[in-house]
GUMI-447748 format. One record per residue: residue in one letter; x, y, z of N, C-alpha, C, O in turn. Coordinates in steps of 0.2 Angstrom, whole numbers, plus 5000, padded with zeros to 4 digits. Atoms other than C-alpha are relative to their C-alpha. Layout:
AXYZXYZXYZXYZ
...
END
This chain:
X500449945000500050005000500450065000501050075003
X499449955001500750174995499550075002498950075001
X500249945001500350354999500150044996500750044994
X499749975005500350474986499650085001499050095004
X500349954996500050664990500350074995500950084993
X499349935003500450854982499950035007499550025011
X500049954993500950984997500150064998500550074994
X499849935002500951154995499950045007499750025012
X500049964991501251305008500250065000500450084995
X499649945001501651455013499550064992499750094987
X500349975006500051535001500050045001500150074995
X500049934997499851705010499450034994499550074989
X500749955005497951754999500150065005500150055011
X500249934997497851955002499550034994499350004989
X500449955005496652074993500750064999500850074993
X499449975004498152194992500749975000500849915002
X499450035003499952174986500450064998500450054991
X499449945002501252334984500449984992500650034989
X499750025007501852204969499550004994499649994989
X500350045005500352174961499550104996499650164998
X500549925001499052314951499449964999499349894999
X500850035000497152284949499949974992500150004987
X499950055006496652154935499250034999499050085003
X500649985001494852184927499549985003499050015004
X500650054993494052054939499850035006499450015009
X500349964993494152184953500749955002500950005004
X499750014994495652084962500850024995500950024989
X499249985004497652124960500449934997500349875000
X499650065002498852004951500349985004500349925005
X499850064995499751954963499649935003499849885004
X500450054995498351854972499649954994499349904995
X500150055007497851784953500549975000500449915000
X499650055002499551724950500049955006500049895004
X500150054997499351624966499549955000499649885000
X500650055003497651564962500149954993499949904992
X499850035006498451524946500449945002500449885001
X499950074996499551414956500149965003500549915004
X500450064996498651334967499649954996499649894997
X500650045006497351274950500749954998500649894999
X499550045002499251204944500349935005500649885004
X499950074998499351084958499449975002499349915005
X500850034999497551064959499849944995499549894996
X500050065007497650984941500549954999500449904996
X499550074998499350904945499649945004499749885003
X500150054992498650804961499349964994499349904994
X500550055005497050754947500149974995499849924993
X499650055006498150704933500349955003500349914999
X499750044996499150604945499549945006499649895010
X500650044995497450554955500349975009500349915011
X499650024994498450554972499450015006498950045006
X500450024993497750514989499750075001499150095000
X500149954995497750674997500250074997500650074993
X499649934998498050884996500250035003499850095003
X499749964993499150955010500150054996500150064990
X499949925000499251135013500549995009500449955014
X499650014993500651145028500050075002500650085005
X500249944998500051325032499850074998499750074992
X499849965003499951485030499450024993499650064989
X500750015003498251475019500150114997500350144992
X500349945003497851665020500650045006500850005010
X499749975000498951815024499950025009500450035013
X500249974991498151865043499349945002498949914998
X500450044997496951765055499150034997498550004999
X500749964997495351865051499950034990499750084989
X499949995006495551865030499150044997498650045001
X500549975004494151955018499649944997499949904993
X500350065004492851825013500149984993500049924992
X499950005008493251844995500549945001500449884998
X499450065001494951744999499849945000500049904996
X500150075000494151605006499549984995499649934992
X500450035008492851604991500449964995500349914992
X499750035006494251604979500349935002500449894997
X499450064999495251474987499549945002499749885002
X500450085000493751344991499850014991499749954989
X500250015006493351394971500549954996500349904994
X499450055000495151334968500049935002500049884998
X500150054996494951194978499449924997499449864998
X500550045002493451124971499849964995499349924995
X499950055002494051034958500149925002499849875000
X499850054994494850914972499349975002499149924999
X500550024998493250894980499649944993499649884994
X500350015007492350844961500349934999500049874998
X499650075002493650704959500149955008500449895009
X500050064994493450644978500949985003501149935005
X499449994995495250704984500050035006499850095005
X499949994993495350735001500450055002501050045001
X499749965001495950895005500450015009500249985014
X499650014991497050925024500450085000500850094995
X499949935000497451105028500450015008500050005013
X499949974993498751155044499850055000499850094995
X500049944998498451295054500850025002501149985005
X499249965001500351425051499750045004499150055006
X500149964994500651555061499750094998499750135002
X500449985002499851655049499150025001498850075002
X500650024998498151585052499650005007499149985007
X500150014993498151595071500250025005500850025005
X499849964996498251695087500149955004500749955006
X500150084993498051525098499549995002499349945005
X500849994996496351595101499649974993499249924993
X500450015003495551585086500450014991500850054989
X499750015007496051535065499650034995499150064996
X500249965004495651595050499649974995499350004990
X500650025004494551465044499349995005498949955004
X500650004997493251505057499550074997499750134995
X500349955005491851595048499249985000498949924999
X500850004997489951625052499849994992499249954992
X500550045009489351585032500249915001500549885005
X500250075002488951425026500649984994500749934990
X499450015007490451445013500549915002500449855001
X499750094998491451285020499549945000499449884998
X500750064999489951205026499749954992499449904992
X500250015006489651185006500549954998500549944992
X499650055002490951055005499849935006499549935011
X500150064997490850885010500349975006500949985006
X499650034996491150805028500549994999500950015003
X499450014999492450735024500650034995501250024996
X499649965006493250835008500650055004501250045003
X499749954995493950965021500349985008499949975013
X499650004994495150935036500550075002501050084998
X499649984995495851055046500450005007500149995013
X499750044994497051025058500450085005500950105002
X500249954997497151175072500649945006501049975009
X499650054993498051025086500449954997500449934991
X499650085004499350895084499649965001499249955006
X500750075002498350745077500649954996501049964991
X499750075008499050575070499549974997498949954999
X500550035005498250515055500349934998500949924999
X499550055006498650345045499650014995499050004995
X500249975009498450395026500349954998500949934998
X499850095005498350215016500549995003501050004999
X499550064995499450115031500650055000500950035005
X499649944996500550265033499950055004499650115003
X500349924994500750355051500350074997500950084996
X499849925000500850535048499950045006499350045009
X500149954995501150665062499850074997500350094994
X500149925000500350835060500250055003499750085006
X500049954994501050975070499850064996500150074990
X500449945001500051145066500750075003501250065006
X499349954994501151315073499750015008499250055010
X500050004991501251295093500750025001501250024998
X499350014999502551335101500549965001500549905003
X499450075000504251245100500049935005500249875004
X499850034994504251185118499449934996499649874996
X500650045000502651085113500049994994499549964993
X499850025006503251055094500749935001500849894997
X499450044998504750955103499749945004499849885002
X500350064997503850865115499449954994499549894995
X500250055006502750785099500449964997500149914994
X499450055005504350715091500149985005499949925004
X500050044995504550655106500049935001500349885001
X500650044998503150575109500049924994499949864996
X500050055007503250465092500550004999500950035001
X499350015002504450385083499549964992498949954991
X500350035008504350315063499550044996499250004992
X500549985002503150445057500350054993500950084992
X499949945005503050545041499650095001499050115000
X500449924995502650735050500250044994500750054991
X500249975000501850845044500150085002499550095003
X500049944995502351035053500050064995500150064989
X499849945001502351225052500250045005499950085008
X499550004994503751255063500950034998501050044992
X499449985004505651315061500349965003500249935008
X499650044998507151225062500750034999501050054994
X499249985001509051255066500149984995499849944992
X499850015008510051255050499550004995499649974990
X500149965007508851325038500250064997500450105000
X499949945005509151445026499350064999498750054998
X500849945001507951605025500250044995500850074994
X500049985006507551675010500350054998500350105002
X499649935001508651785001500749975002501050025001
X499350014996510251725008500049924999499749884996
X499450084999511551565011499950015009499949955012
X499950014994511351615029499749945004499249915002
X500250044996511251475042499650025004499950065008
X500149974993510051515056500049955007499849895007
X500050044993510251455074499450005004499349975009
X500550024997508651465077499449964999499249954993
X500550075003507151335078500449955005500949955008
X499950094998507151145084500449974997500449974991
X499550055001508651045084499849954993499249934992
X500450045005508650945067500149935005500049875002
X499950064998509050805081499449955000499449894998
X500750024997507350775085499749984994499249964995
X500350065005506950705068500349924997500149884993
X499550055001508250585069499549945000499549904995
X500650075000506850445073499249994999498849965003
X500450005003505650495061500250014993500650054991
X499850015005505550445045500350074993500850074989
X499749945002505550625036499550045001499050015002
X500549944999504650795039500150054997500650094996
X500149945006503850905026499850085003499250085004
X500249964997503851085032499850074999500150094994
X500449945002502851245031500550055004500850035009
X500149944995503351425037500750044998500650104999
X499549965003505251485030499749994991499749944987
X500149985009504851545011500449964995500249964989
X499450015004506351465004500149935001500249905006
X499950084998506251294999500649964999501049964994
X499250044998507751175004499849945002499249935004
X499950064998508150985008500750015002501250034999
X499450044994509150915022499949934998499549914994
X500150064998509350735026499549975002499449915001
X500650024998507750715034499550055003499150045008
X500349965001506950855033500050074993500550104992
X500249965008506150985016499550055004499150035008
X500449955002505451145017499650034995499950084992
X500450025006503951155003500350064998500550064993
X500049945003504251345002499450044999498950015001
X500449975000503051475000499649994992500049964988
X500350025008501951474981500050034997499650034992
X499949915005502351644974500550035008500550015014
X499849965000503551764978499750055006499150085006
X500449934996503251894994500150074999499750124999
X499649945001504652024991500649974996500749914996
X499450015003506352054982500349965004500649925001
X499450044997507251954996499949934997500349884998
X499950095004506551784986499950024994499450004990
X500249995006506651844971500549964997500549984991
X499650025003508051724966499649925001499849874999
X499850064998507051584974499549954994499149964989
X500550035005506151444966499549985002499649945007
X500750034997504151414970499649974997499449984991
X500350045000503251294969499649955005499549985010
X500450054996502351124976500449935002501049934999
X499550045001503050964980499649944999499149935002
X500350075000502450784974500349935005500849915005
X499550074996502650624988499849944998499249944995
X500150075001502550454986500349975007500949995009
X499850034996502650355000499849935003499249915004
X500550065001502650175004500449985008500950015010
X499650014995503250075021500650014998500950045002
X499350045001504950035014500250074998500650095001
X499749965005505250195003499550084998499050084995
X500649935003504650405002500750054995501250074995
X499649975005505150494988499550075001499150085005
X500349935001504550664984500350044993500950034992
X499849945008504750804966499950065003499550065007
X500249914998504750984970499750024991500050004986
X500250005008503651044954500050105001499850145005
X499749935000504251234951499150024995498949984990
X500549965001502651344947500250044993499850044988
X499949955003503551474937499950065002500050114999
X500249904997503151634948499950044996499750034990
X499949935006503151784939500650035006500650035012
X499349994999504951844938500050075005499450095006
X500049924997505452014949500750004999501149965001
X499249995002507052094942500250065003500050115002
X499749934997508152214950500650004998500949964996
X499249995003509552314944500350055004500050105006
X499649924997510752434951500250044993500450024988
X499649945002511352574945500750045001500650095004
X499449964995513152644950499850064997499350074993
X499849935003513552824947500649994996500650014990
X499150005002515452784944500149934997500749914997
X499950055002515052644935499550004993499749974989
X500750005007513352674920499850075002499250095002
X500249935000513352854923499450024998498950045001
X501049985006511752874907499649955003499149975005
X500450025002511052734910499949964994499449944991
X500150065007511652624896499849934999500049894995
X499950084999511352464899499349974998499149924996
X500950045003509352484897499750024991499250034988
X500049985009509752524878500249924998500149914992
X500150055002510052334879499649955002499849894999
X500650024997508652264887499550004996499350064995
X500250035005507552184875499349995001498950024997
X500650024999505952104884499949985006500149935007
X500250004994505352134901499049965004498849965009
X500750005001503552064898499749965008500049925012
X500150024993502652024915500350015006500049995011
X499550014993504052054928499850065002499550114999
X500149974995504052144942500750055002501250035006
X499050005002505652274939500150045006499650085006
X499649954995506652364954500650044997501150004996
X499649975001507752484948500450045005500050085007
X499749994997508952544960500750034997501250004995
X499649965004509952704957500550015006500250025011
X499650004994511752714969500450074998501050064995
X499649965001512452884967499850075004499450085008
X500149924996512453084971499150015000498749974999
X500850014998510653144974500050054991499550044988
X500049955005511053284958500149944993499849964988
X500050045006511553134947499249964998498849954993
X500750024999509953054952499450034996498950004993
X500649965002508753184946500250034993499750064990
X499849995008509553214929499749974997499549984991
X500750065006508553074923499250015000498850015005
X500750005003506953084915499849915001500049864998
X500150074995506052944926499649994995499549934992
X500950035006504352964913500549954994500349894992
X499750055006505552904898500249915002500249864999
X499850075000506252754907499250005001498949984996
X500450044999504652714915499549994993499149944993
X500650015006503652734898500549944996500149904993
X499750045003505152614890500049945004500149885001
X500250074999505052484902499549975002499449915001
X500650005002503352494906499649984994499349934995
X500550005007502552504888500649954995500449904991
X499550035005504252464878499949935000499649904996
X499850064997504752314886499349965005499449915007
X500450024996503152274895499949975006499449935008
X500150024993503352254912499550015002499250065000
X500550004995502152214924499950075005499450105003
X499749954994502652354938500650034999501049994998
X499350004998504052454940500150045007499850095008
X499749934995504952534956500750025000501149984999
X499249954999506352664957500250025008499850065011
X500049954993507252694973500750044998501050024993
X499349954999508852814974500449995008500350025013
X499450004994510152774988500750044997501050044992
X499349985002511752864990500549955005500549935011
X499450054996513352764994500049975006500149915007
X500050004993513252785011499549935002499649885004
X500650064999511552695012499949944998499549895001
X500050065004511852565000500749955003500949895001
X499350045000513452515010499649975009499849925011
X500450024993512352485029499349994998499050045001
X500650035005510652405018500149945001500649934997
X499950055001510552235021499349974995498849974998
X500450015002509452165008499549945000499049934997
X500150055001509252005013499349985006499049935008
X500750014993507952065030499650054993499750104990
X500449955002506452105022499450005003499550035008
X500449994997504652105027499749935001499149935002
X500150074999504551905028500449975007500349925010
X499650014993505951915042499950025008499850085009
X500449994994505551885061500550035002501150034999
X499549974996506551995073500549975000501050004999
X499550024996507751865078500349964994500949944995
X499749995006508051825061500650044996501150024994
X499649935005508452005054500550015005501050045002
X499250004994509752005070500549984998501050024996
X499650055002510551855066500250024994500850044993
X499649995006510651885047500550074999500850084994
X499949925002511252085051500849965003501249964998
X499650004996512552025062500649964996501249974996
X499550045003513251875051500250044993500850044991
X500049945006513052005035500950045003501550055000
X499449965000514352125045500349945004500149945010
X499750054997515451975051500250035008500750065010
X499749994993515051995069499549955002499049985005
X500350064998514351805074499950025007499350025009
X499850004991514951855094499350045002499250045007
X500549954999513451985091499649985001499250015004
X500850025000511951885090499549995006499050025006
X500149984996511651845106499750045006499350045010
X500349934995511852005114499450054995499250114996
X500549945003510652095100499449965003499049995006
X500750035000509351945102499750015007499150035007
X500150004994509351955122499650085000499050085003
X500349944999509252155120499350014997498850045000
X500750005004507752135107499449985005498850005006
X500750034994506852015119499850055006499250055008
X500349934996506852175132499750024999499350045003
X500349935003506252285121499249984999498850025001
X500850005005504552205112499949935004499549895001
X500650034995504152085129499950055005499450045009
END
């Protein structure tokens, strides 16, 4: 007997989006390119006719979402139902104060799915899915994320949790924070929600988020994962989505003074472009911003464009790799490994926990 399952994670549905502009539907492209990549493992998981479709967190952007979202996202979903796939949703840290989650909702919109079509999982729960144990851990806190692995041993776990030695998007950085990868030592492997940037270890995968938040993943690749798993043997595919691209470029001063380089720039169509100019603030305003922006805009067809202006200074203490997806104790750590000062982590995380308990 074999398990077979697609997982996806890390979906953040908003009604706005700073990257996105308003489509003729009424909603902005960002939250359509998502939609569009949820239907790509909706139709994977039915062309492949697999058991199950995991969500390992992280559903919608905040606990208390705009009903539209969840319209669209049970619309998405409802293919699944139709073919009689079994749908399983954790509660991320996205989705939940501790008090209350983001799929509780006075309409009957859920209710329109079948008993058993829809699981969410809000508490650790073990399931066995066709003769395979699975653990579910939801976002709890660590102390009680630890005590779970604990508890079991041999399980294929499900979490949305963090773990020492991941990489957080945007970066090579290692971080020291999170659950020991020890504690998955005597469980078979754990697929997990909640850092953006998907990676594999030895016994344990990060799916990744399903689109792009900001520039700091803009290198990364998003998508879903395919598992197979049988007593003897779990394999898994990471299936890349395609995102829609986001391009940045600098500018020196003392290096492209005009501005020649976007006289080689050919086809922009769709992306999401950063330009970023690094010089005097008089050099800066020499340029006729309408011209670029009508030529990569209109010329080239990009999607959006933003311009920012830094001078030297600024662009030399910018870390670009905290951005609006990194937790306090994250942006420490990466600030600190960034200006090689490890010995610092410590004493900023300590001071921070001062500050914002």
């Amino acid at each position: 007997m074999s398990l077979t399952a697609v997982i996806t994670s890390d979906i953040h549905l908003k009604t706005t989006d700073k990257y996105a502009k308003i489509l003729p539907s009424g909603i902005n492209s960002r939250l359509q390119d998502r939609l569009d990549h949820l239907t790509k493992s909706v139709n994977f998981a039915i062309e492949k006719k697999v058991d199950y479709w995991l969500c390992l967190g992280d559903v919608f952007d905040k606990i208390n979402p705009a009903e539209i979202l969840r319209q669209k996202f049970v619309q998405v979903l409802a293919p699944l139902i139709k073919n009689k796939i079994p749908i399983i949703i954790l509660i991320g840290n996205h989705d939940t104060d501790y008090k209350v989650y983001s799929f509780m909702t006075e309409t009957d919109l859920l209710n329109t799915l079948e008993t058993d079509a829809l699981t969410i999982i809000s508490e650790p729960t073990q399931l066995i899915l066709k003769g395979i144990e699975c653990l579910f851990i939801p976002f709890i806190p660590d102390e009680q994320v630890a005590e779970q692995l604990r508890k079991y041993k041999n399980q294929v776990v499900f979490g949305h949790f963090g773990v020492d030695g991941a990489l957080i998007s945007g970066t090579e950085y290692v971080l020291s924070i999170g659950l020991s990868h020890k504690l998955f030592n005597h469980h078979r492997f754990t697929f997990l929600g909640h850092y953006h940037k998907a990676q594999t270890a030895k016994k344990w995968m990060y799916i990744g988020s399903i689109a792009k938040v900001d520039y700091g993943e803009r290198n990364d690749k998003k998508g879903f994962v395919y598992l197979e798993a049988t007593k003897e043997k779990i394999t898994h595919q990471f299936i890349d989505v395609k995102d829609r691209v986001f391009f940045q470029y600098t500018i020196y001063e003392n290096e492209d003074p005009e501005f020649k380089e976007l006289q080689n720039w050919q086809n922009l169509k769709g992306q999401i472009v950063k330009l970023i100019f690094v010089g005097e603030e008089d050099w800066y305003l020499r340029f006729n911003m309408g011209e670029i922006r009508s030529k990569i805009l209109k010329l080239h067809r990009a999607h959006k464009l933003f311009i920012e202006h830094r001078t030297i200074y600024e662009s030399r203490i910018r870390v670009p790799e905290i951005d609006a997806s990194t937790t306090w104790n994250e942006g420490v750590e990466v600030y600190c490994k960034k200006n090689k000062r490890p010995d610092m982590i410590d004493l900023g995380k300590s001071i921070l926990s001062e500050i914002i308990t």
